[in-house]
C-alpha positions, 0 to 999 in steps of 0.5 A: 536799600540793600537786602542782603539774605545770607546763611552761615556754617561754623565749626571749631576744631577738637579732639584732633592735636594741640595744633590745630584744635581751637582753629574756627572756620566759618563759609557765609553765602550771601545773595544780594538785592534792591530793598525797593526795584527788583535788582539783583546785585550778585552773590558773595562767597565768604571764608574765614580761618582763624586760630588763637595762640600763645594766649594773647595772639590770634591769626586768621586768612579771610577770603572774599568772592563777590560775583555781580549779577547785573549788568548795571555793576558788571565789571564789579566782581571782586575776589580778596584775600586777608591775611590778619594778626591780632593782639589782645591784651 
């Protein structure tokens, strides 16, 4: 199996203007490994931003970075971006 141990800081902005308060930012680090054989398969950065508006809308850019640890995934570092839009009725 996959143990994945990771820790998350959260903040949602207030006080500032009518803007941007609202807007929640989230950084994750996460550092994954074999449940059953010693293999460490790397590291993730993850960042998240996402602000409501107009009562039913929300907006929000994810960005993902995954470093490979091992040379068995080497080849397998991945970096995205997620632009996103939601509704919510």
């Amino acid at each position: 199996g996959l143990q994945d141990i990771y820790g998350t800081i959260a903040y949602t902005v207030s006080g500032l203007h009518e803007t941007v308060d609202g807007t929640s930012l989230e950084l994750t680090y996460h550092d994954f490994s074999s449940d059953y054989t010693n293999i460490d398969y790397g590291t993730e950065w993850d960042f998240n931003i996402e602000k409501k508006f107009a009562k039913y809308y929300t907006t929000g850019i994810k960005y993902a970075d995954y470093n490979s640890n091992n040379t068995a995934v080497a080849g397998n570092d991945v970096t995205k971006v997620i632009f996103s839009l939601g509704v919510k009725f």
